[in-house]
N, C-alpha and C positions, 0 to 999 in steps of 0.2 A: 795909233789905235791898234788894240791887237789884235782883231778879225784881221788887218794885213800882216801882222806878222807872222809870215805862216813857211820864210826859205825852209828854215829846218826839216818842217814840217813835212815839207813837198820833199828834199830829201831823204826823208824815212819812207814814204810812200812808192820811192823811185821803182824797188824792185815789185810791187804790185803791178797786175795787168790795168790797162787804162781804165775799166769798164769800173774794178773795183775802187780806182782812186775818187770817180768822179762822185760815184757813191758816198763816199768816206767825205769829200769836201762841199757836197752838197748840203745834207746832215748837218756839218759844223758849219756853215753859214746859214741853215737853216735856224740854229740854235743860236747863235751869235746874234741876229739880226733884233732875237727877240729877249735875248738878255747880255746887253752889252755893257751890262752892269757887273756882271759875273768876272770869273777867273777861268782861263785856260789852261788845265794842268795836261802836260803831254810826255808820256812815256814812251821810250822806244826798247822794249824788250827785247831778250833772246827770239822768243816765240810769235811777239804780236806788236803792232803796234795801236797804241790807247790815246785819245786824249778825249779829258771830263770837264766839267762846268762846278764850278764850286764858288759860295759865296766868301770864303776866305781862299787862303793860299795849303788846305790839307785838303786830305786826299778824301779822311771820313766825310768831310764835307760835302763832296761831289754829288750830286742830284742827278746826272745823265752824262752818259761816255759814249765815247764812238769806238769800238775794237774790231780790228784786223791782223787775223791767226794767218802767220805767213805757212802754215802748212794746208789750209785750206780756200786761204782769202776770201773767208766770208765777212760780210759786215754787218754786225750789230749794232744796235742801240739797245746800251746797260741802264739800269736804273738801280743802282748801290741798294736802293733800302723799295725793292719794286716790291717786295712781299707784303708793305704797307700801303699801298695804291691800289685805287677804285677801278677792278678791271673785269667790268661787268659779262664783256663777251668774250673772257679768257682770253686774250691777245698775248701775254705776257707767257715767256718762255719759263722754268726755273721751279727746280723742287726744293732748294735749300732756305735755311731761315729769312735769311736776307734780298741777295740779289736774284733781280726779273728782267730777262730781255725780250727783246722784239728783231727777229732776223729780218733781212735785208726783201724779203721776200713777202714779209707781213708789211714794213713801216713803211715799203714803197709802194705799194696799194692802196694805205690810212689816207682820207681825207686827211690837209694840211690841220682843219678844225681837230681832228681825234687826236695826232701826233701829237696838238698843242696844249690840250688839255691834261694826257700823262705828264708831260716835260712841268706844264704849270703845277699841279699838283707836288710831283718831285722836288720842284721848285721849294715852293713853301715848307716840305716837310726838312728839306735843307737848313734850309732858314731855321726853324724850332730847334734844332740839334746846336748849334751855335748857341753855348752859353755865356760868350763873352764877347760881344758887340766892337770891342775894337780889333778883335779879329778879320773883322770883314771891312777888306779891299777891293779895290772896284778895275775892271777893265782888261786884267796883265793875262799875257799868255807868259805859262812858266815850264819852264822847261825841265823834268823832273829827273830824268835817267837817260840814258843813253848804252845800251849792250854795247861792247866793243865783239862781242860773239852774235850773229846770228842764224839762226838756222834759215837754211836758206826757202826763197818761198816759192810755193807750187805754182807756174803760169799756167793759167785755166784757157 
C-alpha cells in the first residue's frame, strides 16, 4: 500500500528539523487516509521537498501538495489550480493565475472539517481536467526526481 511506502521519503525529510517532519507526515496521512485511491507524486529538489496527490501518474493532475523549502522549512499545503476553489474567508495564500496555499500556521489551526472540504473540492476539479479516463491509476507512490545537489537546509 503506498501510504507505507514512504523509506525514501523519510530520507529526504532527514535533514529537516523534527518539528517540521512531523508536520509534513501528518498532512500526507492526513490526505492519504482520505484518498487512497489517489497517486503519490514525490519530488526531491535542489531547494524543497514536494510530494502531491493526483488522480493519474502527471504532475498537472495533482489536486493538493505538501512543500518544504530547505531554506526556510516552512510547510505548506499547495493546491495546483487553488485560484479555482471556494475560499470564502480568504485562507488561501497566492496572487498568481493558478496556484493557492495555505501555510503551516493557517492548516494547522483549520478544523479537520475546513481542511477536508478544500482537498475535496481540489479533488474533484482534478478529476474534470483528466480527459482520458484510462489515465487514472489508483494507489502508487511515485517517485519523480531526486537532486543529487542540494542546497543545504536552515535548522530552525
Amino acid at each position: 500500500m503506498a501510504i507505507n511506502d514512504l523509506e525514501k521519503l523519510l530520507h529526504y525529510l532527514c535533514p529537516f528539523p523534527s518539528e517540521v517532519q512531523e508536520k509534513a507526515l501528518w498532512l500526507r496521512n492526513f490526505i492519504w487516509c482520505r484518498y487512497p485511491q489517489c497517486n503519490e507524486l514525490v519530488y526531491d529538489n535542489y531547494n524543497a521537498v514536494a510530494f502531491g496527490w493526483s488522480p493519474t501518474e502527471k504532475l498537472g493532475h495533482t489536486f493538493c501538495n505538501v512543500a518544504i523549502w530547505r531554506t526556510n522549512t516552512h510547510v505548506i499545503l499547495g493546491f495546483n489550480w487553488g485560484s479555482e476553489l471556494t475560499d470564502p474567508r480568504h485562507l488561501l495564500v497566492g496572487n498568481g493565475k493558478q496556484f493557492r496555499y495555505l501555510s503551516s500556521d493557517v492548516w494547522g489551526t483549520l478544523p479537520d472539517s475546513d481542511l477536508e472540504n478544500l482537498i475535496k473540492e481540489a479533488y474533484h476539479q482534478a478529476l474534470e481536467k483528466v480527459t482520458n479516463p484510462a489515465q487514472i491509476v489508483q494507489g502508487k507512490t511515485i517517485y519523480k526526481s531526486e537532486s543529487p545537489v542540494k542546497r543545504s537546509s536552515k535548522k530552525e
